[in-house]
C-alpha positions as CSV (number, residue, x, y, z in Angstrom):
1,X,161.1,165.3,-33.4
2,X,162.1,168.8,-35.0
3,X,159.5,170.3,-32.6
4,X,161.5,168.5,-29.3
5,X,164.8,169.3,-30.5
6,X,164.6,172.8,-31.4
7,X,162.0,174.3,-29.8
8,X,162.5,172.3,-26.5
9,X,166.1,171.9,-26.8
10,X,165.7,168.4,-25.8
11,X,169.1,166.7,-26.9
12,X,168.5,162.8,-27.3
13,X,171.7,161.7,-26.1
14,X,171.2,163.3,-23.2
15,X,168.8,160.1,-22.1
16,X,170.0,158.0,-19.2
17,X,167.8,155.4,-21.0
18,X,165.8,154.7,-23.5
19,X,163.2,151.7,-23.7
20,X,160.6,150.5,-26.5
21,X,157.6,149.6,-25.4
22,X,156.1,146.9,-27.3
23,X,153.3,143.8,-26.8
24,X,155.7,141.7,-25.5
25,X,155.4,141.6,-21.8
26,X,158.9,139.5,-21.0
27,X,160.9,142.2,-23.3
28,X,159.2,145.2,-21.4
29,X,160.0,143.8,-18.3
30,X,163.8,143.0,-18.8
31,X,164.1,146.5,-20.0
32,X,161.9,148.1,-17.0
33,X,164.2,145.9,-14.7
34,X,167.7,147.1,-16.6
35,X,166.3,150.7,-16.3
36,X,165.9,150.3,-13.3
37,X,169.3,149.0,-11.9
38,X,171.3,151.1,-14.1
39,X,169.7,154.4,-14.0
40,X,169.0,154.5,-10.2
41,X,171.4,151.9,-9.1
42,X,168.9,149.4,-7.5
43,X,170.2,145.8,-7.1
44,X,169.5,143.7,-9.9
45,X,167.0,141.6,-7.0
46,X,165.1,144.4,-6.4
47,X,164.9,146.1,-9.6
48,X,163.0,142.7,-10.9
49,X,160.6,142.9,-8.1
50,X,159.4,146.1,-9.1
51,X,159.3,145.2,-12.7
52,X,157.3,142.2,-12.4
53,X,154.9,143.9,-9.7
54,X,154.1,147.1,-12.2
55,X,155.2,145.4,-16.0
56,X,154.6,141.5,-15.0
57,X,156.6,139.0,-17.6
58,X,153.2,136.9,-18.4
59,X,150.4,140.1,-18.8
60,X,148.8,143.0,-17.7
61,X,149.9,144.1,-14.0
62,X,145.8,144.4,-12.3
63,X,142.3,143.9,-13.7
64,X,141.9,147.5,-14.3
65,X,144.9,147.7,-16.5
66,X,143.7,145.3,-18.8
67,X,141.0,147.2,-19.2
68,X,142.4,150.3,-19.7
69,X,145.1,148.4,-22.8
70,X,144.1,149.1,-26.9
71,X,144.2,145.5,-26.9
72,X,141.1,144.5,-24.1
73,X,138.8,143.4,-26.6
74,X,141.1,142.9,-29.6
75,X,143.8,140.3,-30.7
76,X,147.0,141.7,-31.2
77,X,148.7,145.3,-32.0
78,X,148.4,145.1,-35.6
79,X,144.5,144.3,-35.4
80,X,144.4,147.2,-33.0
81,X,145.7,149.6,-35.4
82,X,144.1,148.5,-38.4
83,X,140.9,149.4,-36.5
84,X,141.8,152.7,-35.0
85,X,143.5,153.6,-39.0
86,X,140.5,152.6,-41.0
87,X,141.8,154.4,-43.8
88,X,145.4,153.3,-45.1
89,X,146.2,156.8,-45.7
90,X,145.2,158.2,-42.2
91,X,148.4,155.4,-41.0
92,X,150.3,156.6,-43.8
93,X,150.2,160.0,-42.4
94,X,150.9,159.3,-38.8
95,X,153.8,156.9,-40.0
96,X,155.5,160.6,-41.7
97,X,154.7,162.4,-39.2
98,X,156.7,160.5,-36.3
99,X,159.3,159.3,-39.1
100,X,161.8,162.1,-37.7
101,X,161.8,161.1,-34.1
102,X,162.3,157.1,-34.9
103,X,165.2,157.8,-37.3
104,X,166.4,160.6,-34.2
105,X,166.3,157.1,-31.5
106,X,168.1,155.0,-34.0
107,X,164.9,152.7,-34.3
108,X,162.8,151.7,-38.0
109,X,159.0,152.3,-38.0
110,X,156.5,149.5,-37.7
111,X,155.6,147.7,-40.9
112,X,151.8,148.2,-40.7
């Protein structure tokens, strides 16, 4: 955002890496593990050990985490943000407000 850039002086490409995460479990982990191995140089072995052990491939990593996810007693993502956004216009306005800092990462907002 404006806010990180200039008054943090935080300069993007300065990122060693940068990962989406999103509700699929397999592409979190594959990025967790390539984070991993590239940024602090772990073998490709172990960097997938601790990726599965903290972002597991098929769900939530404990019982408690589960618990703690938007989506514990929901369906999906979308369903979860239509709830917390009851009004259209509320998401419209969050969807503005972060429209600097996707379009700063390169990446397109969600189509809610």
């Amino acid at each position: 955002s404006t806010y990180l850039q200039e008054g943090c002086h935080f300069v993007w490409q300065r990122l060693d890496f940068l990962g989406l995460l999103t509700s699929n479990w397999q592409l979190v982990n594959w990025q967790i593990r390539e984070m991993l191995h590239h940024t602090f140089r772990i073998s490709p072995s172990r960097a997938a050990a601790h990726a599965e052990q903290l972002f597991p491939e098929g769900g939530f990593a404990s019982v408690e985490a589960t618990q703690h996810s938007n989506l514990y007693a929901r369906g999906s993502i979308e369903e979860t943000v239509h709830t917390f956004y009851r009004k259209r216009e509320t998401l419209e306005g969050v969807l503005r407000y972060v429209s600097r800092d996707y379009a700063a990462l390169g990446l397109s907002l969600p189509v809610w």
